[in-house]
C-alpha positions as semicolon CSV with decimal commas, in nm:
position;residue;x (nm);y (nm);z (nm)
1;X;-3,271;9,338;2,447
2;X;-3,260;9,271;2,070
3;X;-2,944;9,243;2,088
4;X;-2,891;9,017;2,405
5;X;-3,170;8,758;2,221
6;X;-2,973;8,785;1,904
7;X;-2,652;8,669;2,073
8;X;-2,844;8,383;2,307
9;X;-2,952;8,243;1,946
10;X;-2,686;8,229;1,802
11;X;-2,474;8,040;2,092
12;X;-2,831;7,820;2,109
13;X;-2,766;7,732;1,748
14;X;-2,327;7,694;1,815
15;X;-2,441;7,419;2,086
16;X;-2,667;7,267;1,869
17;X;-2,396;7,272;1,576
18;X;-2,174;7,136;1,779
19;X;-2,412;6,884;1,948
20;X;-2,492;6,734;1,608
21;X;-2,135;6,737;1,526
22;X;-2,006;6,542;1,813
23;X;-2,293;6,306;1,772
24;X;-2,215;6,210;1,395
25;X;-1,823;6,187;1,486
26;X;-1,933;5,917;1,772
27;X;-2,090;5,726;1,536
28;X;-1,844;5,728;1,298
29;X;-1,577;5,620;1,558
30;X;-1,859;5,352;1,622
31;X;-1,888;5,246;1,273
32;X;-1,475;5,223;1,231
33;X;-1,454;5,056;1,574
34;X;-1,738;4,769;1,441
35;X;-1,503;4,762;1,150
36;X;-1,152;4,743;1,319
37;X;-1,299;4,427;1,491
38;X;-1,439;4,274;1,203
39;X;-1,128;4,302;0,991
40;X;-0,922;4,167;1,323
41;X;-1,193;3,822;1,335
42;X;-1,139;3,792;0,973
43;X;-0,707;3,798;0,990
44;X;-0,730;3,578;1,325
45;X;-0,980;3,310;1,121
46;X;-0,721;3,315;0,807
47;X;-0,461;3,288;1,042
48;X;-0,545;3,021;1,186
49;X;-0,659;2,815;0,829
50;X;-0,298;2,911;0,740
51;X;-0,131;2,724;1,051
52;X;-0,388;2,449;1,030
53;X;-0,261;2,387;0,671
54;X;0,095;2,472;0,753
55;X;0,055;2,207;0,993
56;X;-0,108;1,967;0,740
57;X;0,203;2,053;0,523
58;X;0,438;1,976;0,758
59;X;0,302;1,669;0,869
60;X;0,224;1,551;0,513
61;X;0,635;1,673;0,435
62;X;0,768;1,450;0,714
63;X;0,570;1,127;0,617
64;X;0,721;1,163;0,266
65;X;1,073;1,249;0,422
66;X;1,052;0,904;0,669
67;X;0,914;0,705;0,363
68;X;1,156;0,824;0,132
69;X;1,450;0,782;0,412
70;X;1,312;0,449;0,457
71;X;1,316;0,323;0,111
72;X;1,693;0,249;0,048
73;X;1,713;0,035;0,347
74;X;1,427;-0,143;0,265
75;X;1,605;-0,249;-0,084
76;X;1,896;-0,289;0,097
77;X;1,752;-0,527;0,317
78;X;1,534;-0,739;0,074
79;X;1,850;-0,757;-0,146
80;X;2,060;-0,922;0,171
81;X;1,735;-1,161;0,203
82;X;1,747;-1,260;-0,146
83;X;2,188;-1,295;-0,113
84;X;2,121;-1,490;0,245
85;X;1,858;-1,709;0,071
86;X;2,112;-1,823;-0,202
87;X;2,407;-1,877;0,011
88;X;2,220;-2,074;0,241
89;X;2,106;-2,333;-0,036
90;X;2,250;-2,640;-0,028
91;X;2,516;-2,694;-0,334
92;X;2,448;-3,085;-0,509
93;X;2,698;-3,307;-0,480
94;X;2,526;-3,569;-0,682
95;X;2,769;-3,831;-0,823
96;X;2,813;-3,743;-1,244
97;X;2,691;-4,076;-1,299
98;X;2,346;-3,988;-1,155
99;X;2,371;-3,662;-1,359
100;X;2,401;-3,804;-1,650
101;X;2,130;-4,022;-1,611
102;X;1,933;-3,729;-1,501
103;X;2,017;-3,554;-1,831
104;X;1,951;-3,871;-2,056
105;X;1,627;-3,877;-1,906
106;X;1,538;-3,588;-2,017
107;X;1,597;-3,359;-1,683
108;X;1,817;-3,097;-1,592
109;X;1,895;-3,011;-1,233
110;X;1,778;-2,665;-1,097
111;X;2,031;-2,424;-0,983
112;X;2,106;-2,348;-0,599
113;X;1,988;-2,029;-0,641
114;X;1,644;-2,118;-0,825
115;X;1,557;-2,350;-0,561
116;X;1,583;-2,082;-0,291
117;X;1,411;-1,865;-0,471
118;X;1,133;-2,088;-0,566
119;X;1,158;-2,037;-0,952
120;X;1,387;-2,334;-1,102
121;X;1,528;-2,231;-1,449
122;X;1,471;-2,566;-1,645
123;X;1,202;-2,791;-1,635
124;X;1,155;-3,159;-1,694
125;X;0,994;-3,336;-1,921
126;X;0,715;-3,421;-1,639
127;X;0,590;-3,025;-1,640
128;X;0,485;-3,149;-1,256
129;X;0,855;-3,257;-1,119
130;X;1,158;-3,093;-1,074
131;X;1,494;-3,261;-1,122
132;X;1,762;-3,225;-0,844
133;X;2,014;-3,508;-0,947
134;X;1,837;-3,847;-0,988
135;X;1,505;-3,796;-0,785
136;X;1,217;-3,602;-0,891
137;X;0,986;-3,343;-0,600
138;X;0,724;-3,127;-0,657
139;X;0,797;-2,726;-0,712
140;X;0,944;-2,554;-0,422
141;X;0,704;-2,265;-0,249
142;X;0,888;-1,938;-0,200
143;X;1,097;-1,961;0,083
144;X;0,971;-1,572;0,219
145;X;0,609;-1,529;0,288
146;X;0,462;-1,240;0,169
147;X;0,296;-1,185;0,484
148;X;0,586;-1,186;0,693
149;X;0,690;-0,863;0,747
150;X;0,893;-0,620;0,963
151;X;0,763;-0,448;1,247
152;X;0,811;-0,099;1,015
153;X;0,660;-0,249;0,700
154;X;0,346;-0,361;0,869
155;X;0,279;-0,036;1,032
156;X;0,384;0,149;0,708
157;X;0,143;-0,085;0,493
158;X;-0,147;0,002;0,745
159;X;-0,033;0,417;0,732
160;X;-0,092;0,358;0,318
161;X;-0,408;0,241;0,315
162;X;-0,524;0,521;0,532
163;X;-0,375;0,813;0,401
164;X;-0,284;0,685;-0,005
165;X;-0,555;0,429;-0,023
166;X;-0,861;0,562;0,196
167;X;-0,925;0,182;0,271
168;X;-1,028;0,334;0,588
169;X;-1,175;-0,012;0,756
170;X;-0,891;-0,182;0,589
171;X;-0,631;0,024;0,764
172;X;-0,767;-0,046;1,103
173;X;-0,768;-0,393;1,055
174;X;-0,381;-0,399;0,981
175;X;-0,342;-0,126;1,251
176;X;-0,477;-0,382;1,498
177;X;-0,231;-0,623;1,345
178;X;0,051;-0,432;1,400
179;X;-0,052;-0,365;1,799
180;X;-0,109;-0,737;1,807
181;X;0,218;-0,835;1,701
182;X;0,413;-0,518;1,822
183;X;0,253;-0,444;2,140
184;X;0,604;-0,255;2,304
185;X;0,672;-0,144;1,914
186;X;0,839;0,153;1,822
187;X;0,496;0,250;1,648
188;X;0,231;0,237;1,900
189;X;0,163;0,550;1,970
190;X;0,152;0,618;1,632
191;X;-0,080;0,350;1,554
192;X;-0,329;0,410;1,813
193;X;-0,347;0,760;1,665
194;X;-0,360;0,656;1,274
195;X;-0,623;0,395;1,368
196;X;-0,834;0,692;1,581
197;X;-0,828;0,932;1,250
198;X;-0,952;0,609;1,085
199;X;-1,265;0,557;1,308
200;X;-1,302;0,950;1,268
201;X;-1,302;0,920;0,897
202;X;-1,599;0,668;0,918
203;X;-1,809;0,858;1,172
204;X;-1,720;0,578;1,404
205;X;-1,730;0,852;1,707
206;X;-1,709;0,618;2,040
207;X;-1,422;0,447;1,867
208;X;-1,234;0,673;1,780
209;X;-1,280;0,837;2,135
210;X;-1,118;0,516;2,270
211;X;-0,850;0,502;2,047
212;X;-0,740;0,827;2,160
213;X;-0,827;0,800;2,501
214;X;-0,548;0,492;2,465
215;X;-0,270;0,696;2,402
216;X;-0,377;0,972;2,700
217;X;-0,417;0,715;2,933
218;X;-0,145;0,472;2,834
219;X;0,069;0,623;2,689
220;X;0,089;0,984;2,871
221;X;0,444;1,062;2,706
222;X;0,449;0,937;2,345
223;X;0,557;1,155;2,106
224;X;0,176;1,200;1,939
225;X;0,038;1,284;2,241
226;X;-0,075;1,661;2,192
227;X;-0,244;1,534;1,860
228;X;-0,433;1,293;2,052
229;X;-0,545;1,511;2,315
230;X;-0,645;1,772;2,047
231;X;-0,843;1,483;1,834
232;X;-0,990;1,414;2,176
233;X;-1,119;1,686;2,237
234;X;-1,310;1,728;1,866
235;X;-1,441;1,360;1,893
236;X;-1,594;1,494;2,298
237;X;-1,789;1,789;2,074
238;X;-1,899;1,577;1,825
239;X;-2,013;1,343;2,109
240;X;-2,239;1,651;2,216
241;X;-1,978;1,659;2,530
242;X;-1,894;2,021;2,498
243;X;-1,767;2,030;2,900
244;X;-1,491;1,759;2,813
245;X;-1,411;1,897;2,450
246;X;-1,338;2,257;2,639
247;X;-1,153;2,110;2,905
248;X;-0,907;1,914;2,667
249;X;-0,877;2,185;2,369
250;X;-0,773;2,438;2,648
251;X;-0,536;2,180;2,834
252;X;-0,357;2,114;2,504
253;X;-0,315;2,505;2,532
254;X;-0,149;2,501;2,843
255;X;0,027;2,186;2,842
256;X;0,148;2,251;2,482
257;X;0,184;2,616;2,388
258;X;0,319;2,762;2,053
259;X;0,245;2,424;1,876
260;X;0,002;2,335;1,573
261;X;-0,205;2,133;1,825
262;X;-0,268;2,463;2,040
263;X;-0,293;2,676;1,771
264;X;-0,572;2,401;1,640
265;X;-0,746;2,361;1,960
266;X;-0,807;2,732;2,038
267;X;-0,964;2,781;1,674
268;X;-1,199;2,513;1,768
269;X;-1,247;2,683;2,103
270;X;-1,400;2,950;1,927
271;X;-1,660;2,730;1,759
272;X;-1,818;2,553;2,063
């Protein structure tokens, strides 16, 4: 009998050895599990800052590539301007006679290409006239306007002041500038987006939702058309329309998968 209770303890005590045992290695697995997952939320949040700023990068990379492609032919072409403008002034044929009365009267006749250009290189002795053979008129204003410009230039001069200048209200004025003049432009899209990022930047909310609601409506197959939809769907949230902001983020997932835009809008999923 001593014997018997002897062995009954000690398998009692095994069990509870082992008991104890088992218990501490589940809630160590517990403990690593809790940590596994908080070391996976931690590399899926820095993954995604990475491709948000990768995305940034690339973005900011191809405005400086276009601007910089851009800039040659924009020389190129106010050069021709300037050549057009001087071939297309008139050359005097004033009789010599005239001339020399011009010159004995103290005036000197401006050259063809200082009239075009608005900047005569001699002067009279009236400082108010100009002398073009034997009659006197006023200075000539510049024959190019400065606010002329190309469809490009205006939308690039609005795309400054909102990303180099932060002239925020400024940038959507000339944005709606551009969209008045250039309504079928090569730009729109573009400008409809620019000018949404604008009204974001100023808190301008309901705005900025119609800006991009432009483009998703209108303009269903423009080339900035996942950006919209993803800028949508943050201006619905900070609208307080969570339902909308979900459904948009997670269409731009399924309508546009593997791009910054998805990769964007299901980080943000995982804030609302």
């Amino acid at each position: 009998m001593h014997i018997s209770r002897l062995l009954f303890s000690a398998v009692a005590l095994a069990a509870v050895f082992n008991t104890t045992a088992m218990a501490q290695s589940n809630d160590a697995m517990v403990l690593l599990l809790d940590q596994v997952r908080a070391l996976r939320t931690e590399v899926e949040t820095l993954r995604g800052m990475v491709e948000e700023q990768g995305y940034d990068v690339r973005r900011l990379q191809q405005e400086s590539m276009d601007r910089y492609t851009d800039l040659d032919s924009r020389i190129s072409a106010l050069y021709q301007e300037l050549e057009a403008g001087v071939a297309a002034a008139p050359v005097s044929s004033a009789p010599a006679a005239a001339s020399t009365a011009g010159i004995s009267a103290g005036t000197v006749s401006a050259s063809p290409a200082s009239q075009s250009l608005g900047t005569p290189t001699f002067v009279s002795s009236d400082p108010g006239a100009l002398s073009t053979g034997s009659s006197s008129i006023s200075p000539a204003a510049p024959t190019t306007q400065p606010g002329l410009l190309t469809e490009q230039q205006l939308y690039e001069l609005a795309l400054d002041s909102l990303l180099q200048d932060e002239a925020y209200q400024l940038s959507i004025t000339q944005f709606d500038q551009y969209l008045s003049e250039y309504p079928a432009g090569r730009f729109v899209t573009n400008a409809y987006y620019w000018k949404g990022q604008a009204y974001v930047n100023l808190s301008m909310f309901e705005e900025a939702r119609t800006a991009f609601e432009t483009i998703t409506t209108q303009y269903p197959d423009g080339r900035k058309i996942e950006d919209a939809m993803y800028s949508l769907g943050t201006v619905y949230h900070r609208l307080g329309d969570n339902a909308r902001a979900r459904q948009m983020l997670q269409e731009v997932r399924t309508r546009f998968p593997n791009t910054s835009a998805a990769n964007l809008a299901d980080i943000y999923l995982r804030t609302l």
